[in-house]
C-alpha positions in Angstrom: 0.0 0.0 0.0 2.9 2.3 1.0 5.0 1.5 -1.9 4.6 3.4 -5.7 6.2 4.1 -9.2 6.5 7.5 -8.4 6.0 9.9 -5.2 5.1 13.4 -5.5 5.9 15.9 -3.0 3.4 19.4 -3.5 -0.1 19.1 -5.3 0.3 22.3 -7.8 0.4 22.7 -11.2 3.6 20.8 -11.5 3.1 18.4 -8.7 -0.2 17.1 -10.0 0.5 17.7 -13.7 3.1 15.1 -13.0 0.9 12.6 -10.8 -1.4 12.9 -13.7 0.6 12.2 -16.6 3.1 9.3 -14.4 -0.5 7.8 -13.5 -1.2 7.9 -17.6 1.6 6.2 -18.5 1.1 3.5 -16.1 2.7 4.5 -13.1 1.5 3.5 -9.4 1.6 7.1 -8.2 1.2 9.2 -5.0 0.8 12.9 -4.5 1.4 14.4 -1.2 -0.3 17.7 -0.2 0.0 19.4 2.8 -3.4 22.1 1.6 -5.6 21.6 -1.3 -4.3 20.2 -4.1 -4.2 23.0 -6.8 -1.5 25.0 -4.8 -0.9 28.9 -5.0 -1.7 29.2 -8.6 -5.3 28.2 -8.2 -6.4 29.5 -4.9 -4.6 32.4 -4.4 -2.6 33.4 -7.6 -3.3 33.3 -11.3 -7.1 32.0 -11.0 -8.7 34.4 -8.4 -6.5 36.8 -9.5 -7.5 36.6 -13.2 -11.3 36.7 -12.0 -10.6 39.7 -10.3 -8.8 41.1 -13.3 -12.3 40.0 -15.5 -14.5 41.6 -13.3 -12.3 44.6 -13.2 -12.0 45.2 -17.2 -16.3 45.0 -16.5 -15.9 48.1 -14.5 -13.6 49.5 -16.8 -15.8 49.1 -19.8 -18.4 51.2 -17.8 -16.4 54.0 -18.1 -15.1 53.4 -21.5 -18.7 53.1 -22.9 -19.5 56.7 -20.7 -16.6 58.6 -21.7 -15.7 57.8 -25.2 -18.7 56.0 -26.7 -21.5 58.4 -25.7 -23.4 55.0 -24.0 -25.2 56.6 -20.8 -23.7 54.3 -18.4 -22.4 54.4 -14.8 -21.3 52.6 -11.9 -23.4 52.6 -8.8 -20.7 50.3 -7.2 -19.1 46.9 -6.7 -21.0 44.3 -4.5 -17.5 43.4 -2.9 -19.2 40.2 -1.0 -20.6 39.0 -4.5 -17.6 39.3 -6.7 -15.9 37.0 -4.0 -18.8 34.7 -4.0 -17.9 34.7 -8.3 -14.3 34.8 -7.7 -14.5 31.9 -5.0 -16.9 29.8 -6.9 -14.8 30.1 -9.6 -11.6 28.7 -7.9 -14.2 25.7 -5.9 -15.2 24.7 -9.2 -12.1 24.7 -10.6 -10.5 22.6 -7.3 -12.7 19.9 -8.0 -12.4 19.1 -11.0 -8.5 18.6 -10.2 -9.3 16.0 -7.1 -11.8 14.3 -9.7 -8.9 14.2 -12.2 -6.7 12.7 -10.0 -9.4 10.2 -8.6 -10.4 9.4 -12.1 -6.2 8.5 -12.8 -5.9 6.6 -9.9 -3.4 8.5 -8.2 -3.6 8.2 -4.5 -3.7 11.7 -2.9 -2.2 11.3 0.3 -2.4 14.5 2.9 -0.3 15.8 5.3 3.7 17.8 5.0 5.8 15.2 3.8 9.8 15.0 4.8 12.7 13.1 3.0 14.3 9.9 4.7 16.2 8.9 1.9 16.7 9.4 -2.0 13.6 6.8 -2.4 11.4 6.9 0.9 9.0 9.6 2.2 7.6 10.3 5.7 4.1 12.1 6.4 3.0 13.3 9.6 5.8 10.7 11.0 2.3 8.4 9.9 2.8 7.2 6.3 6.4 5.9 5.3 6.5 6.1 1.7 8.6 4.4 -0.4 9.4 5.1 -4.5 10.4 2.3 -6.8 11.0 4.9 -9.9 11.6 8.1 -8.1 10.5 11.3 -6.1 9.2 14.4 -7.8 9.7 17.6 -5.6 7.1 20.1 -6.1 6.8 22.1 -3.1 6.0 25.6 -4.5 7.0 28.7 -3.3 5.6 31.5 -1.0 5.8 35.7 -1.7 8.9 36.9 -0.4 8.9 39.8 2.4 10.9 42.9 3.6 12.4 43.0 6.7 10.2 44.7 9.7 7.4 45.2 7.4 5.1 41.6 8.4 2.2 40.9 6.7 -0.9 41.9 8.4 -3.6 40.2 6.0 -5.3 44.1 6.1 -2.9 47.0 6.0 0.8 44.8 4.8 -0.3 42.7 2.7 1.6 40.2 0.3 0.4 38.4 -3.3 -1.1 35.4 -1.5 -3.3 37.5 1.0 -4.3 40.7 -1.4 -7.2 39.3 -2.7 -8.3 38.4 0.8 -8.0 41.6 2.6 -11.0 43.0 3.9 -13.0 45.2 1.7 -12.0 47.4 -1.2 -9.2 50.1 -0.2 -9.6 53.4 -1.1 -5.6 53.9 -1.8 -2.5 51.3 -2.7 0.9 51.5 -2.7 2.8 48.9 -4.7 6.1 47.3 -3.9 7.5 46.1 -6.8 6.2 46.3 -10.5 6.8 42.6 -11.6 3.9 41.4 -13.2 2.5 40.7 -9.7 2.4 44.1 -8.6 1.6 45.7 -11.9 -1.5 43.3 -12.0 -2.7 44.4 -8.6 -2.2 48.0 -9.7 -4.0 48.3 -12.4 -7.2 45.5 -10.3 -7.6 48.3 -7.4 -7.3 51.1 -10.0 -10.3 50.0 -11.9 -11.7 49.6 -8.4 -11.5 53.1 -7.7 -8.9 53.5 -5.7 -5.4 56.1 -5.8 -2.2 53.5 -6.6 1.3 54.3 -6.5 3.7 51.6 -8.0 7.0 51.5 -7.0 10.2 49.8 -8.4 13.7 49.7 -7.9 14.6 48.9 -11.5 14.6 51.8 -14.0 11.4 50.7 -15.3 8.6 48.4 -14.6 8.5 44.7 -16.1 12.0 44.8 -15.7 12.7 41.2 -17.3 10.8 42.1 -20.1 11.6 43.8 -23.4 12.4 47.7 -22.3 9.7 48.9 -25.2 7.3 46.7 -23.5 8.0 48.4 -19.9 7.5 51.9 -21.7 4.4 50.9 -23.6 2.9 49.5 -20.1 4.0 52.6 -17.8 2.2 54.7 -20.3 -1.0 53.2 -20.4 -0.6 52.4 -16.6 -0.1 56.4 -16.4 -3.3 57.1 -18.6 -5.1 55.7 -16.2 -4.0 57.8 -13.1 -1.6 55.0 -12.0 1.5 57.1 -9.9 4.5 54.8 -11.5 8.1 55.6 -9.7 10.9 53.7 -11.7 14.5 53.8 -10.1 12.6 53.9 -6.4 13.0 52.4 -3.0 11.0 51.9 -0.2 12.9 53.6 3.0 10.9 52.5 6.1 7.0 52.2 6.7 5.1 52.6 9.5 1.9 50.6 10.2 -1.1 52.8 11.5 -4.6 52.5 12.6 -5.9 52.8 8.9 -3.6 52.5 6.5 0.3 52.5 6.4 2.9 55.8 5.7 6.1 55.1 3.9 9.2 56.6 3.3 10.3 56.2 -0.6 13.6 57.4 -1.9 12.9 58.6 -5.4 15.6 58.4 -8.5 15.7 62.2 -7.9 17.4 61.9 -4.6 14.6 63.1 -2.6 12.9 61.5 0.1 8.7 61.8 -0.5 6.4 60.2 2.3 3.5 58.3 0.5 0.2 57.4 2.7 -2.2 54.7 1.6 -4.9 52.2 3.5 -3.0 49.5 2.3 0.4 48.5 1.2 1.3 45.2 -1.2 4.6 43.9 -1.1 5.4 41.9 -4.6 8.9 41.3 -4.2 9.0 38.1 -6.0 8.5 34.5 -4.6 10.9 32.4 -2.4 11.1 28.2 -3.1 9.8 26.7 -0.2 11.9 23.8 0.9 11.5 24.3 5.0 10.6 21.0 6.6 11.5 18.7 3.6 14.8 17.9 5.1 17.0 18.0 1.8 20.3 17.1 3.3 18.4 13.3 4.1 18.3 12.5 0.6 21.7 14.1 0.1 20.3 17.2 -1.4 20.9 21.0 -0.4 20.3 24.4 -2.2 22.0 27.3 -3.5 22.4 30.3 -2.0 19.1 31.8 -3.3 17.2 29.0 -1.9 16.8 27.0 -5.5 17.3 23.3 -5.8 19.6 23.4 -9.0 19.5 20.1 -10.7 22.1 18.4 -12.1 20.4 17.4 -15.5 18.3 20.3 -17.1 17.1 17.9 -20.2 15.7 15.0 -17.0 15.1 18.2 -14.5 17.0 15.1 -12.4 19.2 16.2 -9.3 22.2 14.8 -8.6 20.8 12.0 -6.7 19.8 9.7 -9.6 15.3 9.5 -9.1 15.1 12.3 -7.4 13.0 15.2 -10.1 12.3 19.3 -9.5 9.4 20.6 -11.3 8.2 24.5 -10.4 9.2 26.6 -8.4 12.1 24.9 -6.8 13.9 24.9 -9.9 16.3 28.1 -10.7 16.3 30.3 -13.8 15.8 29.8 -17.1 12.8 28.1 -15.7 10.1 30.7 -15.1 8.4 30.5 -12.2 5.0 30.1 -14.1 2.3 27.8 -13.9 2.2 26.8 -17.7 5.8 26.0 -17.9 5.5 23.8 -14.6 3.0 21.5 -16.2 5.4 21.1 -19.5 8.1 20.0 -16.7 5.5 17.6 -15.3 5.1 16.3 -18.3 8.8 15.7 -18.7 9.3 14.1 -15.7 6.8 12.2 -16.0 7.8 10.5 -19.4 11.6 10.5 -17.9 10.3 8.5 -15.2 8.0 6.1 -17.1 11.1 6.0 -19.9 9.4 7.4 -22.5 11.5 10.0 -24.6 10.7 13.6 -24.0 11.8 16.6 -25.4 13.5 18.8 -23.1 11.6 22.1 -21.5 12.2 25.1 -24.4 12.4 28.0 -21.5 12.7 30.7 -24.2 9.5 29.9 -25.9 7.1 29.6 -22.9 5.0 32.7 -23.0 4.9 35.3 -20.6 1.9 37.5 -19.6 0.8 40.4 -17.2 -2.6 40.9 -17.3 -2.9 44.2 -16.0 -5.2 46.7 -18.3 -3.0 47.3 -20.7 -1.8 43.7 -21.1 1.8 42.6 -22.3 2.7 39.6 -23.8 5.9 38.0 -25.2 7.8 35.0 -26.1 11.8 35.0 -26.5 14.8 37.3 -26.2 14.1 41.0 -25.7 15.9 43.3 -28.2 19.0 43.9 -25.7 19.0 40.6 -24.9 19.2 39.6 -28.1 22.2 41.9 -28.8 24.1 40.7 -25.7 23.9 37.6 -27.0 25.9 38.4 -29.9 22.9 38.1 -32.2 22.9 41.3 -35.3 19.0 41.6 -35.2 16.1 43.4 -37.1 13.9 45.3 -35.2 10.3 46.1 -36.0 7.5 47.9 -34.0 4.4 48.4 -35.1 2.1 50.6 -33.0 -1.4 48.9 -32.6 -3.0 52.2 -33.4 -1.8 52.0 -36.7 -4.6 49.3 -37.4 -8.2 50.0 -37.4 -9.0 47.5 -34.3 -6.5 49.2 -32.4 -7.8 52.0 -33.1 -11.4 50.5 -31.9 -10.4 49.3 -28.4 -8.0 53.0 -27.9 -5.7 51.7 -25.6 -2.7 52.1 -27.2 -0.1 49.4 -27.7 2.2 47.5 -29.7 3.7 44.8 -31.7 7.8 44.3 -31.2 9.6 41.4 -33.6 12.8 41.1 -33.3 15.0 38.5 -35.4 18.0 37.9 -37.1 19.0 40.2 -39.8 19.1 39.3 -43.2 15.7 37.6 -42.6 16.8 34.9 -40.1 14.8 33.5 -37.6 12.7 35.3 -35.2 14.1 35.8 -32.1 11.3 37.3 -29.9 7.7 38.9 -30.1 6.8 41.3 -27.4 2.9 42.5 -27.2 1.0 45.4 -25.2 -1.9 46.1 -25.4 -5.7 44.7 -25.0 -6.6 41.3 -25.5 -2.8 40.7 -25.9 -2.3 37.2 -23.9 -4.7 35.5 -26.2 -2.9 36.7 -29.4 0.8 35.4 -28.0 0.3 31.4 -28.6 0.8 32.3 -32.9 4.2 34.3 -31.9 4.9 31.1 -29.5 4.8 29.0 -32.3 7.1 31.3 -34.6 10.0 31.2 -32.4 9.3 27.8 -31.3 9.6 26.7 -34.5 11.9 28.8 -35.3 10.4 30.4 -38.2 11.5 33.7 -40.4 9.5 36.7 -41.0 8.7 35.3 -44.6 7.8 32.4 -43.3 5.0 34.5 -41.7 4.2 37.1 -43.7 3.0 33.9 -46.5 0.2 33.7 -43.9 -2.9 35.8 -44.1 -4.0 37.7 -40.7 -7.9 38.6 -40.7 -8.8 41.8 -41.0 -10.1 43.8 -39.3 -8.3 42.3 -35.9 -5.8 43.4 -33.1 -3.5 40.4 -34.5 -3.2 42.0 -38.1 -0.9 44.0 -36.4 1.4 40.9 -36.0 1.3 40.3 -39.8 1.9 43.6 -40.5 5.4 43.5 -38.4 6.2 40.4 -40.2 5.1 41.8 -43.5 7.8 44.5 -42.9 10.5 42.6 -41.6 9.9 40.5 -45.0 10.5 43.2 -47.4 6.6 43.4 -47.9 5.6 46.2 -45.9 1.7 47.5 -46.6 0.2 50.0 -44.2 3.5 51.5 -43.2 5.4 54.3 -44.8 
């Protein structure tokens, strides 16, 4: 009973994409979760979160139809206890239909926190003594990262995993950190109404992402009252009675004091490894808290059956849900001795879905260049199509690739809409395809992706609405 194929450690996206595939293949496998199985991503990260974001374009569109379409519509307000009822029902729905997944597979769920005792056997709750014939998968996730003397309170501090929690709607925000967690949470409360100041230590926000895409973002993000403060850092803060004051020093050199009801700290995201006693099964991390293993193309550490999907793996893996369930999937197959492509890191997609959105997939233009690459460069504003036009939110297309019509490198979106148009420009650098092998292809018209055929269209030597 207490012997499997395959033991997984952490039910998230990579923990039980992996049960689910192992169990697919044939596997006898186990899943250990300490919570729900689902993890972070579904009950407090990208699927409450992207309801929130839904129901906050809604609100947004209220004022759009007002203000620029002449439609005599307003707000009267936002029924906070119903759009958590949505939100929440959302996420319940969505939770089971994972446990009937993995009932339906035949993988055993087992719960409780789960420690190493070897390279093949498991403890939970010091009750269950697992053992692996094939291998463990670790999966454990990771948890927001903090700032020294600044805990989370769950009302006034609050971090990623607790925001959409908090009591009640806040009348003002100040953001730590303009990743695409905190950008996404600035532009949520600024549909809701309230005053948001975004703060970042970088010289712009989205700081891993192409520095067009950053501009393009701050300036929509600005449009709509966002305060953004690039090249910024928090000094001190001071909790009060109802709300928090803060000390920022500006890329100026001055010192500006910025009150709000409510302060998010999006930092990033630390692995969580605490309790799973590493050093028994001979592991350890690096300095930074990763588990770094020792075969990127197995995701195997270097004790032989022993995987890393997630979180607990180090760059170039991402961090994001959609490229933990490709590395289930490759564990999984590695396991079961099935051949399996190794993880492509630089064509997973990344997206903020603040209002605007970005997109992109691949190396940034300096990126690109610091690579050694000689690249051709085209942006294509998304007002300069007629959809664009349509949804006025500004915007734009970015392709850069390899001069003299060599492959395409990376595709970098802003705009509306912009995270459903990025799975075409996944497949162009996936496959690593040239901008005439694009521009052969038809976009409709009139659409927001045209503008991706017209970029291509350029870069080909083809160019048609551009001077």
């Amino acid at each position: 009973m207490n012997t499997h194929d395959v033991i997984v450690i952490g039910g998230g996206t990579g923990g039980y994409s992996t049960a689910l595939r192992a169990a697919a293949l044939g596997l006898d496998t186990a899943l250990v979760e300490r919570d729900k199985v689902g993890g972070t991503c579904l009950h407090r990260g990208c699927i409450p979160s992207k309801a929130m974001l839904h129901a906050a374009e809604l609100v947004d569109g209220i004022t759009e139809a007002r203000e620029r379409w002449g439609v005599e519509a307003s707000l009267g307000g936002v029924d906070w206890p119903a759009l958590v009822a949505t939100r929440d029902d959302i996420v319940d729905r969505n939770h089971k239909g994972v446990e009937a997944h993995l009932a339906h597979a035949g993988v055993r769920v087992v719960r409780g926190d789960a420690r190493l005792t070897g390279a093949r056997t498991v403890r939970v709750d010091g009750a269950h003594d697992l053992t692996a014939r094939r291998g463990v998968v670790l999966a454990t996730g990771s948890r927001p990262r903090t700032l020294p003397g600044l805990a989370p309170d769950g009302r006034h501090v609050v971090t990623s995993d607790d925001a959409l929690f908090a009591p009640g709607l806040p009348a003002s925000v100040l953001v730590l950190g303009a990743g695409a967690i905190g950008v996404e949470y600035a532009s949520f409360h600024r549909s809701m109404g309230a005053e948001v100041t975004l703060v970042e230590a970088a010289d712009r926000i989205v700081p891993l992402e192409d520095a067009d895409v950053g501009r393009h973002l701050t300036r929509g993000l600005k449009r709509r009252g966002v305060d953004v403060r690039v090249g910024a850092r928090l000094a001190d803060a001071e909790v009060l009675d109802d709300g928090v004051r803060a000390r920022v020093h500006t890329s100026r050199g001055e010192t500006v004091t910025i009150e709000a009801e409510r302060l998010l700290v999006a930092v990033g995201r630390a692995p969580v490894t605490e309790g799973l006693d590493l050093a028994a099964a001979g592991l350890e991390t690096d300095r930074r808290g990763f588990v770094v293993p020792a075969d990127w193309d197995r995701l195997e550490t270097a004790v032989p059956g022993i995987h890393l999907v997630g979180d607990l793996l180090p760059p170039p893996s991402l961090g994001l849900a959609h490229a933990s369930f490709a590395e289930g999937l490759l564990v999984a197959e590695t396991l079961a001795g099935v051949p399996s492509a190794p993880v492509d890191y630089a064509a997973v997609p990344r997206v903020t879905y603040s209002a605007p959105q970005t997109a992109a997939v691949g190396l940034g233009e300096a990126e690109a260049r610091a690579r050694g690459y000689e690249v051709a460069v085209d942006v294509m504003p998304l007002t300069a199509v007629a959809k664009g036009m349509v949804h006025g939110q500004g915007g734009m297309v970015k392709v850069v690739a390899e001069q003299g019509g060599g492959r395409v490198l990376g595709v970098h979106l802003v705009g509306p809409h912009v995270s459903e148009m990025i799975a075409e420009s996944q497949l162009i650098v996936g496959w690593d395809a040239e901008p005439s092998d694009v521009a052969r292809h038809i976009h409709a018209h009139p659409t927001l992706s045209e503008a991706v055929g017209e970029a291509f269209l350029t870069l080909a030597g083809r160019a048609l609405h551009r001077r």
